[in-house]
N, C-alpha and C positions, 0 to 999 in steps of 0.2 A: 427854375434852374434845374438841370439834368442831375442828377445821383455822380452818373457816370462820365460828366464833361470832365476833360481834362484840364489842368490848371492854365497852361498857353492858349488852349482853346475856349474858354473861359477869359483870359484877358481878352483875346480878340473881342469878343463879343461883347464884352463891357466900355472896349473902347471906341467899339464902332458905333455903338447906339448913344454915348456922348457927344461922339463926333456927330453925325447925321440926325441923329434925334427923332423927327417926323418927318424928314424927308430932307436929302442933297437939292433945294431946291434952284442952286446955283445952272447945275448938273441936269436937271428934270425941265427948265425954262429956254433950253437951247442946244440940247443934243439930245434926239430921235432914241427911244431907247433899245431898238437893233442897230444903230451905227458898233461897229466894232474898228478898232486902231489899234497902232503899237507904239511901245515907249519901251525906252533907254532907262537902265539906272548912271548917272555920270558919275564918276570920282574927279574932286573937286578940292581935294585932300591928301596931304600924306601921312599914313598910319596903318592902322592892318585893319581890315574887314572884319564886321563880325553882323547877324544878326538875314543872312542870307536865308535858313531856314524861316524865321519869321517873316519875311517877304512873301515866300512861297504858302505861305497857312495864311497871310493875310487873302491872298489874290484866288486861291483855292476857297477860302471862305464865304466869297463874295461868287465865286462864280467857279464852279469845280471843275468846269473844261477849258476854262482858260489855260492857256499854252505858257512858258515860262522856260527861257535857255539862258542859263548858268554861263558866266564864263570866268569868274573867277567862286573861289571857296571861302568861307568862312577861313582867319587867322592869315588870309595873303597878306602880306605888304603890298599898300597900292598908294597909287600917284596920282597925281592930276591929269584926266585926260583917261584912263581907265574905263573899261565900262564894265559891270558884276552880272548882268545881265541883261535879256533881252524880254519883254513881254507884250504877246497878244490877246485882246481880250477886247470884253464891251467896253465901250469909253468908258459909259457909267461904274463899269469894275476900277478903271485903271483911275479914274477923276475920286472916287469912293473911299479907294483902297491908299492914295498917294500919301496925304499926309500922315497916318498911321505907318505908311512902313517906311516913310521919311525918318518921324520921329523916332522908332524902335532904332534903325540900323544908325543913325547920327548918334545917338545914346551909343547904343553898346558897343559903335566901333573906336568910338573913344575914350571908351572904358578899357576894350583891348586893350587899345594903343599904350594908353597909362602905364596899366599891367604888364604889357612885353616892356617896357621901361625897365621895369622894376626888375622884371625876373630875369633878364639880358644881366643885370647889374650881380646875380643869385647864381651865376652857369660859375661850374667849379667848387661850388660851397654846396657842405650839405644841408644846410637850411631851405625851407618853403616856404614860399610865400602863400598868405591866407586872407584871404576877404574877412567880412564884417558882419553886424547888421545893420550897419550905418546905411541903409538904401533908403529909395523913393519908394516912398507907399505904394503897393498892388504893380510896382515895377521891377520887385526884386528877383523873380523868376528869371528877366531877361539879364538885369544888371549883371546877376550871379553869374552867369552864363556866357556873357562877354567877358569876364575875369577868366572863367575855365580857357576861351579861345585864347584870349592873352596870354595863358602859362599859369597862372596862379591856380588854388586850391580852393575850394568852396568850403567854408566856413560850415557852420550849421545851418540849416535854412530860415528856422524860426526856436520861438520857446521850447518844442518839441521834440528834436530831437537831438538834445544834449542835455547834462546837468550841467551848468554853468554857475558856480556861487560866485559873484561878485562881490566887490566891497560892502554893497547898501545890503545884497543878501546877507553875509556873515553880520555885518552892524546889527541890521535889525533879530536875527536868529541869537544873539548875542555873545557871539567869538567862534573861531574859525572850526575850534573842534566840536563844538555842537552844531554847527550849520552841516558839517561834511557827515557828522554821524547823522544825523535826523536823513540827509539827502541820501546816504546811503541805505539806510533800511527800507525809506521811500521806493527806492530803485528796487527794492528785492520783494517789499511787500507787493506794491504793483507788476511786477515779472517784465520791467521796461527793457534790461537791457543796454541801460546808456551808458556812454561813459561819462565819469564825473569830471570836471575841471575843476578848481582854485585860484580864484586871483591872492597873489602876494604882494604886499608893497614893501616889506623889506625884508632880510636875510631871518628874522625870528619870525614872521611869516612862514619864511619856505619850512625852517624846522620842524614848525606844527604841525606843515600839509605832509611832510613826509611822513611826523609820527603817529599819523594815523592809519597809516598802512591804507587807506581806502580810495586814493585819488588816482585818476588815470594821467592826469597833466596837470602839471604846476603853469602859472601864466605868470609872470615878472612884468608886474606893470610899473612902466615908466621908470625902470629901471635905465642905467648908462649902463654904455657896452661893458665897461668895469665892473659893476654890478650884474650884469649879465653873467661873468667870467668867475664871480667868484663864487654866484647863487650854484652855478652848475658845478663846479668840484666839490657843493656841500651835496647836489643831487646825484651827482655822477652819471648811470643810464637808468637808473631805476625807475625814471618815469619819463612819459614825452616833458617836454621843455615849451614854453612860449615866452616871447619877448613883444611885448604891446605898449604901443604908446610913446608920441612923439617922432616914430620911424618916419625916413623919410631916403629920397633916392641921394641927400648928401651924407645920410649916416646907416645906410644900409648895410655895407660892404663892411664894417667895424662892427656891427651885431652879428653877419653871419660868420665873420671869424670868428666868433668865440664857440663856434659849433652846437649854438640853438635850433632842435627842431626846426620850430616854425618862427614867424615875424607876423604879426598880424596887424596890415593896415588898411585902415578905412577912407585913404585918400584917394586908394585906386578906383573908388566910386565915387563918391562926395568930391571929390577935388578936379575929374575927368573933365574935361571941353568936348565937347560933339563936335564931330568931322564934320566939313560942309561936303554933301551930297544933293544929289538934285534927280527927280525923276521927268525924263522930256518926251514931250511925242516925239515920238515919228511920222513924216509926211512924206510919202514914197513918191510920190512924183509930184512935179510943179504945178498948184491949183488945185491938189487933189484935196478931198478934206476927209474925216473918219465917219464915215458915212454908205462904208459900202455893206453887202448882206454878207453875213457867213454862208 
């Protein structure tokens, strides 16, 4: 593995050698490997697109002259009957590269889709909406990423780059004001940089995170919108605000009135349905088959 591979470029390439492994031999037992043809992406679904640059890194990976014309963008709204693009290329690209960018864009466009949900339900209110780490293992790059298209906020990415004390963190550190002191010296002895968070579960919670002067955002877990309303006239703006847990697209609009920050939910991943999408040859004329020379 490369120093320098990028992390998308990098999942390509770990997903293709699971898919193919020692050979397409589907693919390698009945098409000539100079036939070159074209295929269609179909919309098959309604929802918004997402995951159109990863088509492109897939088909470019597998074959970097292959031709690729766009016609709709990442976050459209589309419909049944749509097409996202057009692509030319060796069969062997386009039969290699299918169910990879099947999978990617069926995932992340109904991740979108979830997300514009949500953040449709957010227009007017100052709150934002925030992803998770509630993802799919070594998929989180894209899921994140379809959230972004959809309107939502990208959370942190991993362990790294935030302080985040949770409940089991303060538990085991042994209360809320020695987890956030030990985290904060941590933060300055290693010259990190981050910001700190605190989860709270109830109003003598938030008291403590505040009396420490060292927290960047208070999180109100599983808090009701009334407890939301009242944690925040003890906070006032002295710090970001988060409301987590239990949110949903029937009690969302009751938490962003109370004029929290953020709402962080993890159902706009975890709870997503993949659009039905389909990649189809194209067969230019009657009889012809993919079969001709570039």
């Amino acid at each position: 593995m490369h120093k320098d591979i990028d992390p998308l470029e990098l999942l390509i390439e770990r997903a293709l050698q699971e898919d193919i492994g020692p050979g397409d031999y589907s693919t390698l037992g009945c098409i000539p490997a100079h036939a070159v043809g074209r295929a269609t992406l179909k919309i098959k679904d309604r929802g918004i697109l997402a995951g159109m640059e990863v088509a492109t890194r897939v088909f470019k990976h597998l074959e970097p002259d292959c031709h690729i014309t766009p016609f709709l963008q990442d976050g459209t709204p589309i419909a049944p009957g749509d097409i996202a693009f057009d692509l030319e290329a060796r069969v062997h690209t386009i039969l290699q590269g299918e169910r990879l960018v099947l999978n990617c864009m069926q995932r992340m466009s109904g991740i979108a889709t979830l997300t514009r949900s949500y953040t449709r339900l957010l227009e007017g209110y100052h709150t934002r909406l925030l992803d998770t780490r509630k993802t799919t293992p070594n998929f989180r790059l894209l899921e994140k990423e379809a959230v972004r298209i959809g309107g939502g906020v990208n959370y942190r990415m991993g362990l790294y780059d935030m302080i985040m004390l949770k409940d089991n963190h303060i538990d085991y550190c042994g209360g809320l004001h020695k987890a956030v002191d030990k985290a904060w010296q941590y933060v300055r002895e290693h010259r990190l940089g981050l910001k700190i968070v605190v989860e709270t579960r109830n109003l003598e919670d938030v008291a403590a995170a505040l009396e420490t002067g060292k927290v960047d955002r208070i999180m109100l877990d599983n808090f009701t919108p009334e407890g939301v309303a009242e944690a925040l006239d003890l906070i006032g703006r002295r710090v970001e605000t988060e409301a987590s847990g239990g949110i949903n697209l029937d009690n969302i609009t009751r938490y962003a009135a109370t004029g929290v920050d953020f709402v962080s939910v993890g159902a706009v991943i975890n709870q997503a349905r993949s659009l039905d999408l389909s990649l189809k040859a194209v067969i230019d004329e009657p009889g012809a088959h993919p079969g001709a020379h570039r």
